[in-house]
VEXDREN-2710 file (C-alpha; in Angstrom, 1 decimal):
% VEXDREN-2710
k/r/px/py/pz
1/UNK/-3.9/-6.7/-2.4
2/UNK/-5.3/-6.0/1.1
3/UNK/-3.7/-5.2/4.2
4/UNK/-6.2/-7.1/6.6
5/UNK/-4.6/-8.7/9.3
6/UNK/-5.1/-12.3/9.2
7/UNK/-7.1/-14.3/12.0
8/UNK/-6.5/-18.0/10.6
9/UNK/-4.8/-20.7/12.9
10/UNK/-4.1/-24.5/12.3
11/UNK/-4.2/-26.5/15.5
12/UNK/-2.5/-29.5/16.1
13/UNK/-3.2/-31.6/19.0
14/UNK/-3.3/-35.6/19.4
15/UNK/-5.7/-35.2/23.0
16/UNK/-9.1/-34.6/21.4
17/UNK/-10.9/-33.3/24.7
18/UNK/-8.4/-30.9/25.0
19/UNK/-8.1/-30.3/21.1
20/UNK/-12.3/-30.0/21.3
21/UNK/-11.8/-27.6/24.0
22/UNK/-9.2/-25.1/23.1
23/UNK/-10.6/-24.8/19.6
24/UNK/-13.9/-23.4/21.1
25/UNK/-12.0/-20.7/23.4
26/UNK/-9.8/-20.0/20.3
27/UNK/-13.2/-19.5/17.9
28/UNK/-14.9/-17.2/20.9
29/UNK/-11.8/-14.8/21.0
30/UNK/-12.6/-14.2/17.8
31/UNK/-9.7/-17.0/15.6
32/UNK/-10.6/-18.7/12.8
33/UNK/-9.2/-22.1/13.7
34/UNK/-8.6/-25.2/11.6
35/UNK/-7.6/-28.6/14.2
36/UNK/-6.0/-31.7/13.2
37/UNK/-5.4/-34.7/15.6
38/UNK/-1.5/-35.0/14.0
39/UNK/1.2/-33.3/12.6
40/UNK/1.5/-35.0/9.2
41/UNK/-2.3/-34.1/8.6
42/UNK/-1.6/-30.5/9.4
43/UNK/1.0/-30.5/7.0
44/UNK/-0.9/-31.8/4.0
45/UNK/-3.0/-28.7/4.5
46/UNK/0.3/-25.7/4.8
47/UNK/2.0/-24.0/2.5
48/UNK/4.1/-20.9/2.0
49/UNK/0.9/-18.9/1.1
50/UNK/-0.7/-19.8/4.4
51/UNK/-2.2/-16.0/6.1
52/UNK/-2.2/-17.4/9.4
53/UNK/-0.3/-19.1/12.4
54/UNK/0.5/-22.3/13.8
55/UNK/-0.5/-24.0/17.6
56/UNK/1.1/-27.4/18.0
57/UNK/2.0/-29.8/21.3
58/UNK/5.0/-30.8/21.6
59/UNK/4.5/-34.1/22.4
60/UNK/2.9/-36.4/20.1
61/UNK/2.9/-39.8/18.3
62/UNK/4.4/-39.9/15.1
63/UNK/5.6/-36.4/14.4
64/UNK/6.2/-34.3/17.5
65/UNK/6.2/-30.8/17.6
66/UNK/10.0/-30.0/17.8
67/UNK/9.9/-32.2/14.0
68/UNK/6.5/-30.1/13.1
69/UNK/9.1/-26.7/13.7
70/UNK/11.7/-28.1/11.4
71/UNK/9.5/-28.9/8.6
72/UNK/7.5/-26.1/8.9
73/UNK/10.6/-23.9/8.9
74/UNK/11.7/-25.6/5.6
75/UNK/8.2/-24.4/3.8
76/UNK/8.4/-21.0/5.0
77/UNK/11.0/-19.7/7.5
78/UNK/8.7/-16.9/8.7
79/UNK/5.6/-19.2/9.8
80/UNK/5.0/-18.6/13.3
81/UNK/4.9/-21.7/15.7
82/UNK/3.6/-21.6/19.0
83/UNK/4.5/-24.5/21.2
84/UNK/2.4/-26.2/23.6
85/UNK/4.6/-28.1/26.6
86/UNK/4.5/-29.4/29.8
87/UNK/6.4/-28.4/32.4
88/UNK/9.1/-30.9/32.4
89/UNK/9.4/-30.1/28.8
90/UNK/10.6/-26.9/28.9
91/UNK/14.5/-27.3/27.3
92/UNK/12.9/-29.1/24.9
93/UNK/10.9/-26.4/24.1
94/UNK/13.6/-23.8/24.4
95/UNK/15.6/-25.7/21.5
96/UNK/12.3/-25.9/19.4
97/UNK/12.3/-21.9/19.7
98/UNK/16.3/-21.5/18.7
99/UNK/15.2/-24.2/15.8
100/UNK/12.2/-21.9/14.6
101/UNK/9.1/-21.6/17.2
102/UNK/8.3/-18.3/17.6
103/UNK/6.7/-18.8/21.5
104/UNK/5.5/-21.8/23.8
105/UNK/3.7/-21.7/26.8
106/UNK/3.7/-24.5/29.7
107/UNK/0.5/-26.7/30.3
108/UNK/-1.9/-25.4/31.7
109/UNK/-1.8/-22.7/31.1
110/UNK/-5.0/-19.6/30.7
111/UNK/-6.6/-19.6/27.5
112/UNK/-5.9/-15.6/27.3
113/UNK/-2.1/-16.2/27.6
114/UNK/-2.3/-18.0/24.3
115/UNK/-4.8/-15.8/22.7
116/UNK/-2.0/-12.7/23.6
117/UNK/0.6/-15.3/22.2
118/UNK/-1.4/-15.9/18.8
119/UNK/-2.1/-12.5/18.1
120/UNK/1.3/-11.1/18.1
121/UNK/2.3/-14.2/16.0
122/UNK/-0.7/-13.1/13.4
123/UNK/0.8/-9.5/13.6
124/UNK/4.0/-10.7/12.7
125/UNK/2.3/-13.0/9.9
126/UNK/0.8/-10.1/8.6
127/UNK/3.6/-8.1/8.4
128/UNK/6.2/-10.6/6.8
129/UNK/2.6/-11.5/3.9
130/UNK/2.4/-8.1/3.1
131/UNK/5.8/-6.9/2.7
132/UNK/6.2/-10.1/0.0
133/UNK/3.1/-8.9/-1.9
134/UNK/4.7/-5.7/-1.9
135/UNK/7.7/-6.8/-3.4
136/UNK/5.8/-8.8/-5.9
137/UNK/3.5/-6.2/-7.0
138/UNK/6.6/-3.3/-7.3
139/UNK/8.2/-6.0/-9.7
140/UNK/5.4/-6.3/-12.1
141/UNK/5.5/-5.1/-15.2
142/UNK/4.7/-1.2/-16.3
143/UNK/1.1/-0.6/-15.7
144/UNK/0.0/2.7/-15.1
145/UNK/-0.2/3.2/-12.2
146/UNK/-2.6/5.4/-11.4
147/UNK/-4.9/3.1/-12.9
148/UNK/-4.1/0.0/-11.2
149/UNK/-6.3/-1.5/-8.3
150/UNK/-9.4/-3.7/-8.4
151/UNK/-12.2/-1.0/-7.2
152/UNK/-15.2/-0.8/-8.7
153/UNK/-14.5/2.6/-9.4
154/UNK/-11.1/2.1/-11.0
155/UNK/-12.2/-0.8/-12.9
156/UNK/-15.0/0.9/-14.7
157/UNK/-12.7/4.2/-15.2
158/UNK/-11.0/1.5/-17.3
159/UNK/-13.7/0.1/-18.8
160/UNK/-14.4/3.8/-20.0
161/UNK/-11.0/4.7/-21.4
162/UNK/-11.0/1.4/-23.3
163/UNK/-14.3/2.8/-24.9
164/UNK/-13.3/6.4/-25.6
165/UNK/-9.9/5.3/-27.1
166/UNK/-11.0/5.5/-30.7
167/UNK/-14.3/7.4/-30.1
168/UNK/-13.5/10.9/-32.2
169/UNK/-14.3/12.8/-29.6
170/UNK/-12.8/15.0/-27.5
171/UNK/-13.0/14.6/-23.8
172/UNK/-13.1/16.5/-20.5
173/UNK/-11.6/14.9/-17.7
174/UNK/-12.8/15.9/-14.1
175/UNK/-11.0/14.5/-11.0
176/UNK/-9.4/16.7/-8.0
177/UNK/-5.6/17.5/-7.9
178/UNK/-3.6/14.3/-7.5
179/UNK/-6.5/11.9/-8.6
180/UNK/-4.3/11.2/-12.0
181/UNK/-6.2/13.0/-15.0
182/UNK/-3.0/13.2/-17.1
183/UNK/-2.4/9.5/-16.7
184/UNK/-6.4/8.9/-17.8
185/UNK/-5.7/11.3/-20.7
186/UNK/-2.3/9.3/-21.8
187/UNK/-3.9/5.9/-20.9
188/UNK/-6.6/6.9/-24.0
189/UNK/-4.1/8.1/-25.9
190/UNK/-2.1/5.6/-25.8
191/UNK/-5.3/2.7/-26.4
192/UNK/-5.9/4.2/-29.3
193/UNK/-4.6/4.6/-32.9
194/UNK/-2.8/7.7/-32.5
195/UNK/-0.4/5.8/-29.4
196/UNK/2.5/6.2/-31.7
197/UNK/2.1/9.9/-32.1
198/UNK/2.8/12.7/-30.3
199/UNK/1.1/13.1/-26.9
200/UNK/1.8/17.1/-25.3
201/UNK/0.7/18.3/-22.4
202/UNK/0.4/22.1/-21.8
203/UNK/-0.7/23.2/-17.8
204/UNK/-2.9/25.7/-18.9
205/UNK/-2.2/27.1/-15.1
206/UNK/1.5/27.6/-15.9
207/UNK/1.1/29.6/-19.3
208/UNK/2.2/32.7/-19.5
209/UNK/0.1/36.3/-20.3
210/UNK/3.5/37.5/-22.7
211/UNK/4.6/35.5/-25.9
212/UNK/1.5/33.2/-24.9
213/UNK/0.6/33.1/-28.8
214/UNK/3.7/32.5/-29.7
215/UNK/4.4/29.6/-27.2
216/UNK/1.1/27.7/-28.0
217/UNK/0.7/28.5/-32.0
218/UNK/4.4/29.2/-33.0
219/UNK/5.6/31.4/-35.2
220/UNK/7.3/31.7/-38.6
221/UNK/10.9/32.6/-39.1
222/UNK/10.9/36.7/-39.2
223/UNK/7.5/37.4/-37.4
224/UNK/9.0/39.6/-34.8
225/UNK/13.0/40.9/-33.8
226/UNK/14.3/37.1/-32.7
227/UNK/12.6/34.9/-35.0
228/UNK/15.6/33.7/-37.1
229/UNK/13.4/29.9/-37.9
230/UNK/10.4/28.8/-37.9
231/UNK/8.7/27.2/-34.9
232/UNK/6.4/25.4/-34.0
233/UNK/3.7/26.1/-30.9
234/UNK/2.7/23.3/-28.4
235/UNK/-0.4/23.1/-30.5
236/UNK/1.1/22.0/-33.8
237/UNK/3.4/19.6/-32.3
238/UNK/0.6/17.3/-31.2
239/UNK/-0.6/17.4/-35.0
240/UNK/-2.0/13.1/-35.5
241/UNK/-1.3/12.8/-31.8
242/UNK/-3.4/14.0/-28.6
243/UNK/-3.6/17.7/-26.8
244/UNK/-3.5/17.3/-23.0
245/UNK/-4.7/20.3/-21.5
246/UNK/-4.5/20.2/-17.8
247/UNK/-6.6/22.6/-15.6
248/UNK/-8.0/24.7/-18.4
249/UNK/-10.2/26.4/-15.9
250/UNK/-7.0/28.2/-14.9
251/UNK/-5.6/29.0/-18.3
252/UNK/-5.4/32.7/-19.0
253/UNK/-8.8/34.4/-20.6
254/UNK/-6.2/35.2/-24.3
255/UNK/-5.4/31.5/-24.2
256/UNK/-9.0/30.0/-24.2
257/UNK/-9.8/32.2/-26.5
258/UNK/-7.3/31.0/-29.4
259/UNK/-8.0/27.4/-27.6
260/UNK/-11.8/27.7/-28.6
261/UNK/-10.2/28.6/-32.2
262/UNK/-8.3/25.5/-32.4
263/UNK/-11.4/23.7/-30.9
264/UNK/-13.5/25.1/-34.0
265/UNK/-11.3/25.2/-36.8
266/UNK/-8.8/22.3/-36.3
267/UNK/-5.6/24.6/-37.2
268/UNK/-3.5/27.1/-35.9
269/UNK/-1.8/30.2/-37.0
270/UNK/1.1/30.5/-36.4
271/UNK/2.6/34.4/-35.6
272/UNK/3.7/36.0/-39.2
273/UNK/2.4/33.2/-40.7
274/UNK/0.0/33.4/-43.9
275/UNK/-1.9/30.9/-44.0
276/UNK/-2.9/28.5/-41.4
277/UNK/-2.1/25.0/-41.1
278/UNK/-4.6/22.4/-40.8
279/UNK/-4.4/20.3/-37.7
280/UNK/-5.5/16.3/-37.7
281/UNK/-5.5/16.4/-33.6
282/UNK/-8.0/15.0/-30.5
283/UNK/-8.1/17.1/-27.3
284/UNK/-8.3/16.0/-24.0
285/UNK/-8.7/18.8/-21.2
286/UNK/-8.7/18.4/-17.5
287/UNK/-10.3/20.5/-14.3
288/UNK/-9.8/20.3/-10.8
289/UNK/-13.5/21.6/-10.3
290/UNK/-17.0/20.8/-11.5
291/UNK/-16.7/23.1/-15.2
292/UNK/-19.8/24.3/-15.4
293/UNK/-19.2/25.5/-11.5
294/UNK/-15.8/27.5/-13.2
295/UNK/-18.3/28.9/-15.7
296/UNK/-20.2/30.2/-13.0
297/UNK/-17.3/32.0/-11.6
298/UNK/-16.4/33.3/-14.8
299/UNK/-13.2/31.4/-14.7
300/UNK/-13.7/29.5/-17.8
301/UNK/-15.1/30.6/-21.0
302/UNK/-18.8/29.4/-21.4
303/UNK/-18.2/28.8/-25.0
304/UNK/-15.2/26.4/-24.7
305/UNK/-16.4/24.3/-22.3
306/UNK/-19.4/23.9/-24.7
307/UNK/-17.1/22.9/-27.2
308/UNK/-15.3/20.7/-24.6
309/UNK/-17.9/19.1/-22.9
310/UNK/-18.2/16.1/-25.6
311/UNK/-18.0/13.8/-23.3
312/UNK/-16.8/14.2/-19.6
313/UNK/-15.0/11.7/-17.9
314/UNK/-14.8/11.5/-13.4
315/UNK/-11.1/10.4/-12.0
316/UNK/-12.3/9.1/-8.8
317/UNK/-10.3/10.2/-5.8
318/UNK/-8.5/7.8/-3.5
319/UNK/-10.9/7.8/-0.8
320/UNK/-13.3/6.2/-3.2
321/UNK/-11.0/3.4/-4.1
322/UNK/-9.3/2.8/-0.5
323/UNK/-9.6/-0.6/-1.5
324/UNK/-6.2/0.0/-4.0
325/UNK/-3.9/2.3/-2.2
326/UNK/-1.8/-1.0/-0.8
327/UNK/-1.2/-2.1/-4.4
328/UNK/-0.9/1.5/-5.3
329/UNK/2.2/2.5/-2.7
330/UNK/3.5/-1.1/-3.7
331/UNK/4.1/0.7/-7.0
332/UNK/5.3/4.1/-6.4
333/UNK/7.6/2.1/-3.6
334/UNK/9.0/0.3/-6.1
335/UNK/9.4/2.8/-8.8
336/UNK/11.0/5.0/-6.3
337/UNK/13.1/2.1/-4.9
338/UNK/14.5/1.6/-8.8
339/UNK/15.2/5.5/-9.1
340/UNK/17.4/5.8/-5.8
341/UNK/19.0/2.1/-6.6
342/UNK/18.1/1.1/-3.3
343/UNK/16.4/-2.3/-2.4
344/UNK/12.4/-2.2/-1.6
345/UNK/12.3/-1.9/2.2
346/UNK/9.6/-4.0/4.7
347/UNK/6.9/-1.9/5.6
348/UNK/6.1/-1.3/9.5
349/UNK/3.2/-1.5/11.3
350/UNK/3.0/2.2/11.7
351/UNK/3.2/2.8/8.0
352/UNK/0.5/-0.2/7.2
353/UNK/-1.7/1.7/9.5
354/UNK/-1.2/4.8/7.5
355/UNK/-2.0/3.4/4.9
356/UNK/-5.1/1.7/6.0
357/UNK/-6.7/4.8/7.6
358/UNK/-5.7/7.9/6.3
359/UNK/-7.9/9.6/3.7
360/UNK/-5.0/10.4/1.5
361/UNK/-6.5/14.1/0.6
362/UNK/-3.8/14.9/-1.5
363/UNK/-4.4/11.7/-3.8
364/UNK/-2.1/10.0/-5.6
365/UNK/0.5/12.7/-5.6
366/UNK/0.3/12.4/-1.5
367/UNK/0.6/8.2/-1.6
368/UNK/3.5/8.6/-3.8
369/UNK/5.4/11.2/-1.8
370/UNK/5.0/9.2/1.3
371/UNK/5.8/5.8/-0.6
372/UNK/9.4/8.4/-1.8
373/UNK/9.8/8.8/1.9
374/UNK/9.6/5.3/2.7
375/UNK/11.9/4.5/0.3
376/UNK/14.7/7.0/1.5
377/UNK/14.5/5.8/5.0
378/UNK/12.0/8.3/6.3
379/UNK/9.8/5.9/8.2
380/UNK/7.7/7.2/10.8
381/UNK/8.3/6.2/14.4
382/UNK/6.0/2.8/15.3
383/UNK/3.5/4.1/17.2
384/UNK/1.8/2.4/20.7
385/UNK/-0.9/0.1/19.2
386/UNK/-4.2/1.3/19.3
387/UNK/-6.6/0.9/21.9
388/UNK/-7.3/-2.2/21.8
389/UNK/-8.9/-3.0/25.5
390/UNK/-7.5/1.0/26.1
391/UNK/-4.2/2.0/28.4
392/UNK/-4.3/-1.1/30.8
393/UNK/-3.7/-3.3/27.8
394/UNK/-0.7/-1.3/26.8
395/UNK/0.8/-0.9/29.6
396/UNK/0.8/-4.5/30.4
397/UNK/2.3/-5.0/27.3
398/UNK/4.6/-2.9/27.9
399/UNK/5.3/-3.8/31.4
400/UNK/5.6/-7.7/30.4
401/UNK/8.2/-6.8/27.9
402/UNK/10.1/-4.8/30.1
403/UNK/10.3/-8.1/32.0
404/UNK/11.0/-10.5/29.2
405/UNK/14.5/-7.9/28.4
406/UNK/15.3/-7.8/32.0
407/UNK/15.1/-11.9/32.4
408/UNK/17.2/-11.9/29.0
409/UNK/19.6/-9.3/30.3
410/UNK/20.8/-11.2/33.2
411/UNK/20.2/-14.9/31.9
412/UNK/17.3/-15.3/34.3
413/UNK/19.0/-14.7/37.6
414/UNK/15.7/-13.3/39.3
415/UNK/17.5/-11.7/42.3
416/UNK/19.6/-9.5/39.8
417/UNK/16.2/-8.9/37.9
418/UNK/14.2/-7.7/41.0
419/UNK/17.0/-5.4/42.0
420/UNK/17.1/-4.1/38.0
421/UNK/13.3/-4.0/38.0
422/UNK/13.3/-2.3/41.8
423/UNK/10.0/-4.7/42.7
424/UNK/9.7/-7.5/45.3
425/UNK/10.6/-11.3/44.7
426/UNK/6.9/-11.9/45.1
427/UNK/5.7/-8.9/42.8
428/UNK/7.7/-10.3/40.4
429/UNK/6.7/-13.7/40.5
430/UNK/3.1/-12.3/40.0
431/UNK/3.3/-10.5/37.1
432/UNK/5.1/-13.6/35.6
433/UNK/2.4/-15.6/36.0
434/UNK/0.0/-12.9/34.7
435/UNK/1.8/-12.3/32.2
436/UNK/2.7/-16.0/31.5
437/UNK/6.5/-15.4/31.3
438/UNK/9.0/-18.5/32.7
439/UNK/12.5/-17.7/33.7
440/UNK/13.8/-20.9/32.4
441/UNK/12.6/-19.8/29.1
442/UNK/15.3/-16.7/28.7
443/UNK/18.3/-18.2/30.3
444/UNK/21.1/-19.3/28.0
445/UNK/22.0/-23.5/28.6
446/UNK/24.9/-24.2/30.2
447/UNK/27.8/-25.5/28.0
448/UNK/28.2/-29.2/28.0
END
């Protein structure tokens, strides 16, 4: 999934000079444009998949362009349609745009008017594409996630757990915090044969200096004041399953020791216990940091990692796989979506832009925070687009708007709208034209 905006437009136009011509200027501004001299050959060619927008005349043999809209409209409701008109055309077009077209501009009109026109239109195409692939994607079935995308460096992270899933070894997992090393650990646990045994994972960060023997190698009924049963430590429960243990560069110094015993022996003893009890177990361990850096440091026991470092396995972080974070938020959106019982809501194109351009340094534990957010209702305010052609460009945007609602607000009545706006007739009548805006086109018919 990629959250490219589309540049794709089907042009419809029986006048081939002027169909020759516009296609040209369209292709120079940078639009990948596809012409057809009728509407019934343009429609062969559209579907509801289509990532792009629609240019059509009004006027036509055979089909016209108001009958183009209507059909159009049936395939997919949210296909943009500009309309091409001339001037004595103009109610016509009006009722195309209440049936469907989402603009039309009065011949002849400047090539850059319908440039503007068609990039909006492709914005809003891009926008209504995406948030169906996102609803699509959060409805698939239960991957894990972490692990889902089409990057190079996800798909041969795959390729490597599928490997390593009934290797005996155990295997050191490297990847920063977020990047998902417990869902590569359960993803080769669970690809192998011991996926119907216990998996437990102990954050060797969170383990405690007092009753730390006790917690990870249990203890037998009676070993101290307390110990009315037996019971077993973290260790011993993942006996014929798999031992996650996550940053073990932070566990305490007593806890790799009796970890390098497991490592060695393959049992435990349990406190008060006399003998020990064998263990039929594969380990998986995870850091945050380059090991043999830890070792350095003195953080992690130069011994153990030894006896860890088997075979180490890199979770890439998200920056290296930009590429997947759209399909990614599509499914922590959706998961958190099912867990508040709310419905998946349309992205924005402030959050798309988030998600196309930050580095995400938090990994997948940041993307699936802000895809939580999202799904509560947290959305970010929509920012002013970015500079594209700078502050003039926006402000004329914004200032042809501002317009376009004032024309609206008072049906097209242009001496209320001058005295709303505070501008001259004739300054007003200016930036219409620059703008390409036609009264007519934002008054309300008359009744009858």
């Amino acid at each position: 999934m990629s959250f490219e905006a589309p540049n794709r437009v089907v042009l419809v136009e029986d006048d081939a000079a002027f169909r020759d011509a516009l296609t040209e200027r369209l292709k120079l501004a940078g639009l990948e444009v596809t012409a057809f001299a009728s509407a019934e050959a343009a429609l062969k060619a559209l579907n509801d998949r289509f990532d792009g927008v629609v240019v059509t005349d009004l006027r036509m043999p055979g089909m016209d362009g108001r009958a183009l809209v209507e059909r159009l409209s049936e395939i997919d409701a949210d296909l943009p349609v500009v309309m091409m008109t001339g001037h004595g055309d103009i109610a016509e077009a009006v009722e195309a745009m209440k049936r469907g077209a989402y603009d039309f501009l009065a011949k002849p009109f400047a090539p850059e008017r319908l440039v503007e026109s068609l990039r909006r239109a492709l914005d809003k195409r891009a926008l209504v594409l995406d948030n169906r692939r996102l609803a699509a994607l959060a409805a698939e079935g239960e991957w894990s996630i972490p692990l889902s995308g089409d990057s190079r460096a996800v798909e041969a992270l795959r390729s490597a757990i599928q490997r390593l899933a009934e290797a005996r070894v155990d295997v050191l997992i490297e990847g920063e915090t977020g990047a998902g090393k417990e869902a590569v650990a359960r993803a080769i646990h669970n690809a192998g044969r011991r996926r119907t045994r216990p998996f437990v994972a102990v954050s060797c960060a969170a383990l405690p200096e007092s009753g730390l023997e006790s917690l990870l190698m249990g203890h037998a009924a009676g070993a101290f004041p307390g110990a009315l049963h037996r019971r077993e430590g973290q260790i011993e429960q993942s006996h014929e399953g798999t031992l996650f243990l996550d940053e073990i560069d932070l566990a305490p110094r007593a806890a790799q020791l009796l970890l390098l015993r497991v490592l060695e022996e393959r049992e435990v003893l349990p406190l008060g216990a006399m003998e020990p009890h064998a263990l039929d177990l594969r380990i998986l361990a995870a850091t945050k940091d380059d090991p043999a850096e830890a070792v350095a440091r003195g953080e992690l026991r130069e011994d153990l990692y030894y006896r860890l470092n088997v075979v180490r396995l890199r979770t890439p972080p998200l920056r290296e796989r930009r590429e997947d974070v759209p399909l990614l938020f599509a499914r922590f959106l959706g998961r958190a979506a099912d867990r508040l019982g709310r419905d998946i809501p349309p992205i924005t194109q402030a959050v798309r832009r988030r998600l196309l351009e930050h580095d995400w340094p938090g990994n997948l534990r940041e993307l699936a925070n802000y895809a939580s957010e999202i799904a509560v209702g947290l959305s970010p305010a929509e920012p002013l687009e970015p500079a594209q052609g700078g502050l003039v460009r926006q402000v004329q945007a914004y200032e042809a708007e501002l317009i376009r609602e004032a024309l609206v607000a008072y049906n097209g009545d242009i001496r209320r709208v001058t005295a709303a706006l505070r501008i001259p007739r004739k300054t007003l009548y200016d930036k219409m034209a620059r703008h390409g805006i036609v009264p007519a086109a934002h008054r309300t018919p008359s009744p009858g």
